[in-house]
C-alpha positions in Angstrom: 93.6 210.9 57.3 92.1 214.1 57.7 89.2 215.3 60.0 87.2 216.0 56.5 87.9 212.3 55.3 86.9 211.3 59.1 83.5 212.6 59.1 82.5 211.4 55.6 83.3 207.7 56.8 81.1 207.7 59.6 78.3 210.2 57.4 78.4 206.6 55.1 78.3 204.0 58.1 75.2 206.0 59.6 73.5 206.3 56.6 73.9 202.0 55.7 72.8 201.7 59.4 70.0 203.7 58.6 69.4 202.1 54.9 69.8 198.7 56.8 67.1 199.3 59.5 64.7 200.8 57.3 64.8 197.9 55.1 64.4 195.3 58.4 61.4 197.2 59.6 59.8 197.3 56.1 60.4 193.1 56.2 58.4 192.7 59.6 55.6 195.1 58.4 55.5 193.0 55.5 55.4 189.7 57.4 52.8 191.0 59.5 50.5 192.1 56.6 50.7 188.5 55.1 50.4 186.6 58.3 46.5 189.4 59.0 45.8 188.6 55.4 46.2 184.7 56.1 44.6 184.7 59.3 41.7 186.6 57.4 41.8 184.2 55.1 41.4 181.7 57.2 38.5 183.5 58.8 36.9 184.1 55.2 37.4 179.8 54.8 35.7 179.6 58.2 32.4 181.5 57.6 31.8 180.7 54.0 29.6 177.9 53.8 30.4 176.1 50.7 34.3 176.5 51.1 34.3 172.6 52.0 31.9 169.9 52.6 30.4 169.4 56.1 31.1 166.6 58.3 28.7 164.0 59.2 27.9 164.2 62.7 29.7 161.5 64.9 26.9 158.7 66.7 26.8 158.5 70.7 28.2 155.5 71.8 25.5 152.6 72.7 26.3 153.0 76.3 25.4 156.6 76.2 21.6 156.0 74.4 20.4 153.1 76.8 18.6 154.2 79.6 20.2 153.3 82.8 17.1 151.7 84.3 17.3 148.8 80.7 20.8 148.4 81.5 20.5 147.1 85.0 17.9 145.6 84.2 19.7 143.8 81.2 22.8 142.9 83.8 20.1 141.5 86.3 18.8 139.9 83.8 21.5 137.7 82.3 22.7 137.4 85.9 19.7 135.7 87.0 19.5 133.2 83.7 22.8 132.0 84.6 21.5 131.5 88.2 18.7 130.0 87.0 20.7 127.3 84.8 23.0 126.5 88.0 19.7 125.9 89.5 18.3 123.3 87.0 21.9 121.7 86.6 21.6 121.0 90.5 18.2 120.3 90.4 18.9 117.1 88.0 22.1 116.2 89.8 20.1 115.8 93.0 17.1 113.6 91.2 19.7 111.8 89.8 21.4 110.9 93.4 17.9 111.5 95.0 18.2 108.0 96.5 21.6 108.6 98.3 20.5 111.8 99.3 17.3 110.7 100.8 18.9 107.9 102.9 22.0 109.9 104.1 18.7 112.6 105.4 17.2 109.7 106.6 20.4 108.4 108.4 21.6 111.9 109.9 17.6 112.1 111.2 17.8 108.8 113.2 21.5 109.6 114.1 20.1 112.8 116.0 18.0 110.6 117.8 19.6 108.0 118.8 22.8 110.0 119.7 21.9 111.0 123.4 21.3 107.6 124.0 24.8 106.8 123.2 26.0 109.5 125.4 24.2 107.9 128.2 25.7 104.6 127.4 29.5 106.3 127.6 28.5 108.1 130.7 27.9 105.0 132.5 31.2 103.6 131.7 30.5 101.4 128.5 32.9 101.8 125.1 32.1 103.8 122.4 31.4 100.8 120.4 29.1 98.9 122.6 27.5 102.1 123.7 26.9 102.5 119.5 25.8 98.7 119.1 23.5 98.7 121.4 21.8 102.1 120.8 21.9 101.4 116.9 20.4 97.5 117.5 17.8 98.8 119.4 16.6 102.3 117.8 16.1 99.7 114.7 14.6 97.0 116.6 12.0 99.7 117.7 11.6 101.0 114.2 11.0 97.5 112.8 8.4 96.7 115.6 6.7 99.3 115.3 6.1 98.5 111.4 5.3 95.0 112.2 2.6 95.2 114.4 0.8 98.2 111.9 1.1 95.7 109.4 -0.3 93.0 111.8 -3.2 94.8 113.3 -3.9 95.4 109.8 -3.9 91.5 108.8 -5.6 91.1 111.8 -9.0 93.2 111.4 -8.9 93.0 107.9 -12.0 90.8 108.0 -13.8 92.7 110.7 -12.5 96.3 108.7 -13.7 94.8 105.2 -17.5 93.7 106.7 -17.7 97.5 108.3 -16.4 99.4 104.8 -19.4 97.1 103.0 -21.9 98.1 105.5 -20.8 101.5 106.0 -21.2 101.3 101.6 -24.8 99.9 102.2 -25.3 103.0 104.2 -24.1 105.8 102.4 -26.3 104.3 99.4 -28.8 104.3 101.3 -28.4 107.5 102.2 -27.8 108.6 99.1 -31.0 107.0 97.8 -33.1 108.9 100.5 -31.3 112.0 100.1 -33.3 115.2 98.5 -30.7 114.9 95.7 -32.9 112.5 93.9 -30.4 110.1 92.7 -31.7 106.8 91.4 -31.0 103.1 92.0 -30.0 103.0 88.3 -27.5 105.8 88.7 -25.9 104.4 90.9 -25.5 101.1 89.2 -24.4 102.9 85.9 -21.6 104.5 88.3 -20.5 100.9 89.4 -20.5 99.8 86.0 -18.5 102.7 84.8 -15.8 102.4 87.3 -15.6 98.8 86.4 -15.5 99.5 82.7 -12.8 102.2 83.2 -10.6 99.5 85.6 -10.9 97.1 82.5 -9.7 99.6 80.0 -7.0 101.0 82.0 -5.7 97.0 83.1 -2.4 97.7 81.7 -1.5 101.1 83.2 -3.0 99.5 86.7 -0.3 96.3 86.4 2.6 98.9 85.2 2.2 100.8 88.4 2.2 97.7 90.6 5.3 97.4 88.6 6.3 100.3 89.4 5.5 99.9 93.2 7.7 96.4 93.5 10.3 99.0 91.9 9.9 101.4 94.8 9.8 98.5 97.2 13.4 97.4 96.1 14.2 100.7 96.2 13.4 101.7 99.8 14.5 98.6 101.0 18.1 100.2 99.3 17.5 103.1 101.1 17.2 101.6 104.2 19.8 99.5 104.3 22.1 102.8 103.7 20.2 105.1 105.7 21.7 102.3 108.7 25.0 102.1 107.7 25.5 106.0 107.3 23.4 106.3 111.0 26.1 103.3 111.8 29.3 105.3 111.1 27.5 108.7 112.2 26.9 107.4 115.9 30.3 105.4 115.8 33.0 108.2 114.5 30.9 110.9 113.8 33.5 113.3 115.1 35.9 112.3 113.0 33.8 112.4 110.6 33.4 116.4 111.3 37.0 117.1 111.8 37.6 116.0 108.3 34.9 117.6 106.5 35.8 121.2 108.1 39.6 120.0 106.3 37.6 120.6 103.0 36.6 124.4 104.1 38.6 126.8 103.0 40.7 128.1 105.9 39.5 132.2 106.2 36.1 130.5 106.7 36.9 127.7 108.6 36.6 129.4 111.4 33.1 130.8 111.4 32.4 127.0 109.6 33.6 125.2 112.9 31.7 127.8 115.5 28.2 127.3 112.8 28.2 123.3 113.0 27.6 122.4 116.5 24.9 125.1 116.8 23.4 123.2 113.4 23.5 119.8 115.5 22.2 121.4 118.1 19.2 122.3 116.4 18.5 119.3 114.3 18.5 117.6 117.8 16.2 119.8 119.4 14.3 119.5 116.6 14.1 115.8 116.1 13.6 115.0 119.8 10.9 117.7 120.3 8.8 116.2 117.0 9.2 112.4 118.7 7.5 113.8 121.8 4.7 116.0 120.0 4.3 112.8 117.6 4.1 110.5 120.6 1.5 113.1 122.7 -1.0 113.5 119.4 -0.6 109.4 118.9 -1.5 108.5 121.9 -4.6 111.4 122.3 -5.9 110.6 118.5 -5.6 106.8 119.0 -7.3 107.0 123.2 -10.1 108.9 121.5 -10.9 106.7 118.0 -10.6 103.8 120.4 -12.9 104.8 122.8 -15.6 105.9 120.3 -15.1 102.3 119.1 -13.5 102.9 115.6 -11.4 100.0 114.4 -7.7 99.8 113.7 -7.6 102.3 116.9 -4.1 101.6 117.3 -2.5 101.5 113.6 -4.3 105.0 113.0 -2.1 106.2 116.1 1.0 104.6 114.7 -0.4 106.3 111.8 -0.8 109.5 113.2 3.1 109.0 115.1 4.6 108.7 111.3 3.0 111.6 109.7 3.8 113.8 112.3 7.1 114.6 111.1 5.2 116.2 108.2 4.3 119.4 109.8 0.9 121.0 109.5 0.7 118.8 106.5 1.0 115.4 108.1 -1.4 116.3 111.1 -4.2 116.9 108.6 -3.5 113.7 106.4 -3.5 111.5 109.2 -6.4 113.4 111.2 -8.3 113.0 107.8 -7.7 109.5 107.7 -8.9 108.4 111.4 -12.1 110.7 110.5 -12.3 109.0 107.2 -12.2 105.6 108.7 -14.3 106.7 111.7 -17.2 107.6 109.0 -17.0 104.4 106.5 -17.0 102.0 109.9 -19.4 103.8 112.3 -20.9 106.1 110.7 -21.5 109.6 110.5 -22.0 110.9 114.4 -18.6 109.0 115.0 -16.8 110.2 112.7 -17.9 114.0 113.7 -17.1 113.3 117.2 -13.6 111.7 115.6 -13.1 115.0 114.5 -13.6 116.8 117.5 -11.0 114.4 118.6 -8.3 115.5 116.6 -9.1 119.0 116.0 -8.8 120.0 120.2 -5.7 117.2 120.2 -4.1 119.0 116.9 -4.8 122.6 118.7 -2.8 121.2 121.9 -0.1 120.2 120.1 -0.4 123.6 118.2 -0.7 126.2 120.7 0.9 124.5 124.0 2.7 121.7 122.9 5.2 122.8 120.4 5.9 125.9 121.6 6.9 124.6 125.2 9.0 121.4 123.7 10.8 123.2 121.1 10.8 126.5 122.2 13.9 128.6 120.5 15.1 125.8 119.1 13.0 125.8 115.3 12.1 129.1 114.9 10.5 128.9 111.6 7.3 131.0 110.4 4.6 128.6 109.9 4.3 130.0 106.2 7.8 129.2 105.6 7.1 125.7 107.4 4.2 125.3 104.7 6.1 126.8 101.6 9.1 124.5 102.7 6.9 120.9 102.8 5.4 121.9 99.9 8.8 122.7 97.8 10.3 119.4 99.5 7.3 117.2 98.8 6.9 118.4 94.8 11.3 117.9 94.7 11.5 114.6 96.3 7.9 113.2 97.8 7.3 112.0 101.0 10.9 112.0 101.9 11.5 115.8 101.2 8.6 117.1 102.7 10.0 115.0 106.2 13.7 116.6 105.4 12.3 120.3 104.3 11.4 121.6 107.7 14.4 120.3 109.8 16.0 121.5 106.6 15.0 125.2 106.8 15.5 125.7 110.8 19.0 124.3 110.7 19.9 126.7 107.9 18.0 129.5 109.9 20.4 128.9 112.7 23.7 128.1 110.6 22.7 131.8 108.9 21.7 133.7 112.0 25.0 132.7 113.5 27.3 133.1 110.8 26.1 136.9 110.3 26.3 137.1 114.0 30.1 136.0 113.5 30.6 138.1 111.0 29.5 141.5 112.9 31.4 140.8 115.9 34.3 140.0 114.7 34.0 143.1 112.4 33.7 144.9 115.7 36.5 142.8 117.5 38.7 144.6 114.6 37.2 148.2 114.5 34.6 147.8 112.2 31.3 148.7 112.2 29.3 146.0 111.2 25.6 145.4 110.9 22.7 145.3 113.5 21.6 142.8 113.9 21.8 139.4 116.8 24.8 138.4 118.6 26.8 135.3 119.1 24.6 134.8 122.4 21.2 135.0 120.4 22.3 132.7 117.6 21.9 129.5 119.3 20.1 129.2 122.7 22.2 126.0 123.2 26.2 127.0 122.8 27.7 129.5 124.5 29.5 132.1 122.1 33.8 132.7 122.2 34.8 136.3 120.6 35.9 136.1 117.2 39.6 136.6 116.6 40.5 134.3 119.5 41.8 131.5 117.0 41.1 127.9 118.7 44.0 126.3 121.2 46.0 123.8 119.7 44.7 120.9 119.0 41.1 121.7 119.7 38.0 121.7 117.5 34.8 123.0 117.0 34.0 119.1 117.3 34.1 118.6 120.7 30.5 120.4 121.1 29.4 117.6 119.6 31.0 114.7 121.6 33.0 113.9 124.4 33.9 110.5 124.3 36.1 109.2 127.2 36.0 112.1 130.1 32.2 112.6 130.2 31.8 116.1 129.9 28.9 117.6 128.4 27.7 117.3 125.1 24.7 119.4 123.1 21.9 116.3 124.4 22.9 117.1 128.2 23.2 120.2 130.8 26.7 119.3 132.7 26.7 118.9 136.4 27.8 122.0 137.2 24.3 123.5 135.6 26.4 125.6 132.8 24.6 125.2 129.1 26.3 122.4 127.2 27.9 122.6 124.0 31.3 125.1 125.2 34.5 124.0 123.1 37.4 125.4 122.5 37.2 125.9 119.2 33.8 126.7 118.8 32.8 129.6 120.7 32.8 128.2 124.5 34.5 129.1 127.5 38.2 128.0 128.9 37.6 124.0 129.5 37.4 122.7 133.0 40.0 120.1 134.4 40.4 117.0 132.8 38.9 118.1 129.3 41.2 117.3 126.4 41.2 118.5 123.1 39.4 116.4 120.4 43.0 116.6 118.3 44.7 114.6 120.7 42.6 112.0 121.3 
């Protein structure tokens, strides 16, 4: 092929190169022309208001309109009904057991009393079950004596009593008559007749409640007979009786549980023993003074005044009411204001010097929770609640002091920072604190606070001989036990 022939091939390859890439670029100008017209389009679409409906705009979620402050209070709210109905359910189980209740109280009550007397029994070498017999026959015996000769010395000057109430009668009418009130004899007679008109209509509600008493006579007599046999078992095995109620605590708190009962014991002790003493002090004060003004039943009002003394605050003005009551209907109206004197400077001893020196850190409770407790006990369960509401309070106001105690140490034994608050050694004024984390020795219980049976070492009613405070365990929160302690487990 020539040079000529040559140059025309590649003139012809050039020129389709050429043709070719002219007729790509004139593609992607094209392409880009319709995608700007699109996108313009799309822009046109975009701005034009009637090119397509609106949406509706979308609702806020519920959450999102409440105000914060109705929701908690909504949560709260709720939160409390359901308390509330736990509350009630409770409520009706315990009027529905109320007699078991009240006579296991009852029982526990007399158990903390007569259980250092059983300790002194052991102590001078008698068995636990003689050193039980005799302390349960004879805390009972007292009991029952005690009733009986109220009830007797009642009998007794009921004739003398009934002569005084009609004269002391005579004399307030008279009185009355006299008075600048200007009452009338025939007001007073259409009073008489009035109360003896409204006896005679109301006949049948009168015999339903002596009805209703014989009920509550059976009934206390039921009480009393199991209020002895839990006291019984209580003074007999009541540290067995501990070891397997802590089985039915679960075990992460069984710990804190264990170190909390004693202390609780301790207390209701303290407590129990302290009132007997206080009741005993006021009794014999009221009872000196009505007798030697000359008011009769001297000595039932003191027995009297003994009983309602474990009513705090409440009690002391029932029964100081009474004696001034009595004091006024039998002798008149000097006797009864020098009655009161009486018991107002014997109540004020007991108030200011008495308690405060007996008890001491034992019942620390504020006098308005002492009076917002009997009140709450006595409107749940009568007589017998407002007895059990103070002892009540104070042994939950040491279980709680020492449990949060427990808590914040231990917290600290691990690194924590826990809260401010007391420690172990200011929870209970009676039972030396252990640190937490130091898990009990084997075989030993928080339960040997409360009791040592065989060996004679100390227990929460007695100081050991060494002068140390009683109550250390090893598995409560005391110190290493001395030679010849064993652990409750074993025994």
């Amino acid at each position: 092929m020539s040079r000529i022939d040559r140059l025309k091939v590649g003139a012809s390859r050039m020129a389709a190169r050429v043709s070719e890439f002219r007729e790509r670029a004139e593609r992607e100008r094209a392409e880009r022309e319709r995608v700007a017209r699109q996108r313009e389009d799309e822009q046109a679409e975009e701005l034009s208001p009637s090119s397509k409906p609106q949406e509706p705009p979308q609702k806020p979620s519920p959450d999102a309109v409440i105000p914060w402050g109705m929701r908690v209070a909504a949560e709260a709210g709720w939160r409390l009904l359901v308390l509330a109905g736990v509350i009630w359910v409770l409520v009706q189980v315990i009027g529905a057991i109320s007699l078991l209740i009240v006579a296991f109280s009852a029982g526990l009550l007399i158990t903390a009393l007569l259980q250092p007397s059983v300790s002194r029994l052991k102590r001078l070498g008698l068995g636990r079950g003689l050193s039980t017999a005799i302390s349960f026959v004879g805390g009972f015996a007292v009991m029952g004596l005690i009733g009986w000769f109220v009830v007797w010395q009642v009998i007794e000057n009921q004739e003398d009593l009934v002569k005084q109430v009609q004269s002391g009668v005579d004399e307030l009418r008279t009185w009355i008559l006299n008075s600048p009130f200007q009452v009338t004899d025939e007001q007073l007679n259409d009073l008489a007749d009035n109360l003896n008109s409204w006896i005679g209509e109301h006949s049948q509600e009168l015999t339903n409640a002596g009805l209703e008493g014989a009920t509550l006579v059976v009934q206390f007599l039921t009480g009393a007979a199991l209020a002895a046999f839990v006291c019984l078992f209580l003074l007999y095995d009541g540290r067995r009786i501990w070891e397997w109620t802590l089985n039915f605590v679960p075990r992460p708190a069984r710990e804190g549980v264990a170190g909390a009962g004693p202390r609780a014991w301790v207390t209701l002790t303290g407590y129990v023993r302290g009132t007997v003493i206080v009741a005993f002090i006021d009794a014999v004060g009221i009872g000196l003074g009505i007798y030697l003004l000359g008011v009769p039943l001297a000595v039932p009002l003191a027995v009297i005044v003994f009983l309602f003394a474990f009513v705090p605050i409440v009690g002391a003005l029932v029964s100081g009411a009474l004696a001034v009551v009595v004091a006024f209907v039998t002798n008149g109206l000097v006797t009864a204001l020098l009655a009161l004197g009486v018991v107002l400077i014997v109540q004020q001893i007991e108030g200011n010097i008495l308690q405060p020196f007996i008890l001491g850190r034992l019942v620390r409770v504020h006098p308005l929770g002492v009076v917002l407790a009997v009140t709450g006990g006595s409107l749940l369960a009568g007589i017998p609640g407002a007895v059990v509401a103070v002892p009540l309070v104070a042994v939950s106001n040491t279980v709680i002091t020492y449990l949060r105690a427990y808590s914040d140490q231990r917290d600290q034994h691990h690194g924590h920072h826990g809260h401010h608050g007391a420690t172990l050694a200011d929870a209970s004024p009676a039972v030396p604190p252990r640190i937490p984390g130091e898990g009990p020795k084997a075989g030993a219980t928080a339960v040997t606070v409360l009791e040592r049976e065989d060996d004679g070492t100390p227990s929460p009613d007695r100081p050991s001989e060494s002068g140390e405070e009683p109550g250390g365990s090893r598995g409560s929160g005391g110190d290493q036990p001395r030679d010849g302690d064993r652990p409750s487990g074993s025994q």
